[in-house]
Residue, then its C-alpha position, 0 to 999 in steps of 0.5 A: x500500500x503506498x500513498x492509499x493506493x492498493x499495489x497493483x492499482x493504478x492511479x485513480x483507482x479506489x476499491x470498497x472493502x469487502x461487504x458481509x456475504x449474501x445470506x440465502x433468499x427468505x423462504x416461505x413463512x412456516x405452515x402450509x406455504x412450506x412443501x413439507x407441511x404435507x405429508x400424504x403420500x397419495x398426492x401427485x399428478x397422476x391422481x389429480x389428473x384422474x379426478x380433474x378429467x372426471x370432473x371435466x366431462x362431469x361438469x360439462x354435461x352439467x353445466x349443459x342440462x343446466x343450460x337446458x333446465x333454464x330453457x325450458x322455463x321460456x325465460x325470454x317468453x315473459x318477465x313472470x317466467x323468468x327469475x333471472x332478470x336483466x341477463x342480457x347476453x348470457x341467454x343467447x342460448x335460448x330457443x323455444x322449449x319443445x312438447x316432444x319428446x315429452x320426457x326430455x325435461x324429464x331427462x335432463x333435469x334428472x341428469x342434471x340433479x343426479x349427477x351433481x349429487x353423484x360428483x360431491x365425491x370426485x369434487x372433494x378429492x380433486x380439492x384435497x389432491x391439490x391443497x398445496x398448490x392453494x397454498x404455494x408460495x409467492x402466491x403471484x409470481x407473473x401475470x398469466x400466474x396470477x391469472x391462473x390464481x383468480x381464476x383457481x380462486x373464483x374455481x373453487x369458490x364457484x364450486x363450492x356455491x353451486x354444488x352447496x346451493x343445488x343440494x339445498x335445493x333439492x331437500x327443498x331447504x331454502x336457505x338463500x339470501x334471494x331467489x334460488x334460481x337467479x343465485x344458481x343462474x349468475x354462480x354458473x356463469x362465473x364458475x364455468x368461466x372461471x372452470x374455462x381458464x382452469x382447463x385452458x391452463x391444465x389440461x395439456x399438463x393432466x394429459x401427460x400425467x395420466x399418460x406417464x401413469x400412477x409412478x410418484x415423480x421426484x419432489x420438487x421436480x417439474x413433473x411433480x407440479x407442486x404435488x408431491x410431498x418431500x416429507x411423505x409419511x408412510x402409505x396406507x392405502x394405494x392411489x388406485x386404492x383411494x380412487x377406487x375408494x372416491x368411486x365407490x362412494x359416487x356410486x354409493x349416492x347414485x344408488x340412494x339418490x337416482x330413485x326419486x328421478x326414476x320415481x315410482x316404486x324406486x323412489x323408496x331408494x332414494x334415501x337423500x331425497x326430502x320425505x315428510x310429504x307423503x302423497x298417499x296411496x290411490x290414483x293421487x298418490x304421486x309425488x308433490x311439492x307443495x300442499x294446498x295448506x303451504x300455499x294459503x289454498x282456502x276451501x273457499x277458494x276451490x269449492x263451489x263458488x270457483x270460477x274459471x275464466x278464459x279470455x281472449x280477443x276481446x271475450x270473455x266467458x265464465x265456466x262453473x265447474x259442471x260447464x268444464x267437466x261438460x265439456x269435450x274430455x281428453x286423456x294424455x298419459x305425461x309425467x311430473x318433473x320437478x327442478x329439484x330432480x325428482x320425477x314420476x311415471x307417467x299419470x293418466x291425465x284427463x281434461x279438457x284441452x287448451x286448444x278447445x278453451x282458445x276456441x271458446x274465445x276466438x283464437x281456435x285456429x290460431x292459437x297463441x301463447x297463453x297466461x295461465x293464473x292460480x288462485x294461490x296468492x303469491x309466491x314463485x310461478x303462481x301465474x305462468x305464461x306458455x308457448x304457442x306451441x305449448x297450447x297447440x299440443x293435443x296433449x296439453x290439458x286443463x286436467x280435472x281428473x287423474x288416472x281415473x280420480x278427480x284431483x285431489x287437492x293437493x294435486x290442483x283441485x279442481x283444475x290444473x294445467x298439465x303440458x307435455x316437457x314442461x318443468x313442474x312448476x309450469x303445470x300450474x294447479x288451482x287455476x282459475x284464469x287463462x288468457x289467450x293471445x293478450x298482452x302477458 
């Protein structure tokens, strides 16, 4: 050193002394940010791959029956029937509901209903497979990852909503802060985008895991995706072994569950559908949702001062009920079928066809959509409007008599309508008014 200068450095040259060494980079706090907190050695990339592909057809078929299910109430026909205002873009889909085949709402509203119930399993496994991957750390670490992770956010949150708010709907338990059908209508939409991105992000990576098969890869390594555990604690069940285990228990509830879509006698298996209803026995004897007491139906209101009236074109005419059964009678053999999944067989129905009340008013050769209105006061679809093609079907009655028997009145003493393929809650009972072709 001379003159403050190092040797071997030239003139005008400085050097800093030496700074402390870098210590290692902050890693994640400790709990379930750290890869090693987890411990099964069932999770991997095989297995979720397996229950993500099931969930992928699953959730695709049920998003489209429940695309059909909102169909078929003919939402865009008028505001009465519709319990989703100002959807906007999101009906696009919309097409008129058809009469035949008439057990299709049948169908798809008990696929819809059966299915979801039968997917609770695999949906709670693929969450458990990927619990740590909710956690990683940092939890943004670019922008399409952090894409990805509201996307993972709305995911799982959509699911859980949509999957909590339908089972309640069908033990008919109506706990929602608002309308069950708008909560279930906009929850969808935001569950199946944000269920887009996932598969988008997803389904290359699933691909390739199934392909390579249920061998664990290496922690830490890119094909372990964040998966599997560093610290594994000793197995005791196998990753087929604990599919098998979410399969049997999906096949478990369609067992106890499919019943009450297939109705009759094999609603007795049903055992997760609502009971404390019971119909009874005799040609009335078929499942309800809602009693004439539930719903406020006074004897007074049914007995023998009602009153049907039909309008249309200007007219009007008032039918006693002797003038109705007076009438030319029908019979069409048609099933109940309700939005929360359950169903009967075919009923014998007879009555008088909507066709021949339009007649009575002028609209028999040109008949159009029609309001149909309760003497239930209040409450969701007491009044409902139906489709042209709905009234021109020959089947499509106002039904005073079942398999035999005058309704009872549970049933819609004495009147209701029943139309071929449309949702339960169309078939209104108690009528008392109906209106062709007017202003709805």
């Amino acid at each position: 050193m001379c003159g403050g200068v190092p040797v071997g450095a030239t003139e005008g040259e400085r050097t800093e002394p030496p700074g402390p060494p870098p210590g290692p980079s902050p890693g994640p706090p400790p709990g379930p940010t750290r890869p090693e907190f987890w411990r099964s050695p069932l999770r991997g990339p095989w297995l979720t791959a397996v229950f993500g592909l099931v969930l992928l057809v699953g959730i695709t078929l049920l998003f489209v029956t429940g695309l059909l299910s909102y169909a078929a109430y003919n939402p865009d026909l008028a505001r009465i029937n519709d319990q989703t205002p100002d959807k906007g873009w999101l009906g696009f889909y919309l097409f008129s509901w058809p009469t035949s085949p008439y057990w299709l709402y049948r169908l798809t509203q008990g696929v819809h209903v059966v299915l979801g119930i039968v997917l609770v399993p695999v949906l709670l496994a693929k969450l458990w497979s990927v619990i740590p991957k909710l956690f990683e750390w940092p939890p943004v670490r670019s922008v399409s990852h952090g894409i990805e992770r509201l996307s993972l956010l709305l995911l799982v949150g959509g699911a859980g909503f949509e999957f909590v708010t339908g089972i309640l709907n069908v033990q008919l338990h109506y706990i929602f802060p608002g309308s069950f059908y708008v909560l279930h209508f906009y929850g969808a939409w935001v569950f199946i985008g944000a269920f887009v991105v996932h598969v988008a992000f997803r389904l290359p990576r699933a691909l390739r895991a199934v392909r390579a098969g249920p061998a664990q890869p290496q922690a830490g390594t890119q094909e372990a995706a964040g998966l599997v555990s560093p610290r594994p604690a000793p197995p005791t069940i196998s990753r087929r072994g604990a599919l098998g285990l979410v399969g049997f228990g999906s096949l478990a509830l369609l067992v106890v569950t499919a019943g009450q879509s297939v109705g009759g006698w094999w609603r007795r298996t049903a055992l997760l559908a609502p009971h404390g209803q019971d119909p009874g026995s005799g040609p009335n004897g078929f499942q309800i949702n809602k009693t004439a007491a539930s719903v406020g139906i006074r004897p007074s209101d049914v007995g023998p001062a009602w009153r049907l009236t039909v309008r249309g074109s200007g007219r009007q005419v008032v039918l006693t009920r002797a003038e109705l059964l007076a009438m030319e009678q029908h019979e069409a053999a048609l099933p109940i079928a309700c939005v929360e999944g359950w169903s009967t067989p075919d009923q014998l129905w007879s009555g008088v066809r909507l066709t021949d009340l339009a007649a009575l008013v002028g609209r028999g050769t040109d008949t159009p959509q029609a309001l149909v209105e309760s003497v239930q006061r209040g409450g969701s679809f007491s009044s409902v409007v139906l489709r042209d093609n709905q009234v021109r079907d020959h089947r499509s009655l106002l039904a005073v008599r079942v398999n035999g028997a005058v309704l009872s009145p549970d049933h819609g003493y004495p009147a209701r309508v029943i139309v071929p393929g449309a949702p339960g809650v169309h078939n209104t009972k108690w009528v008392t008014r109906v209106t062709f072709g007017e202003a709805t």
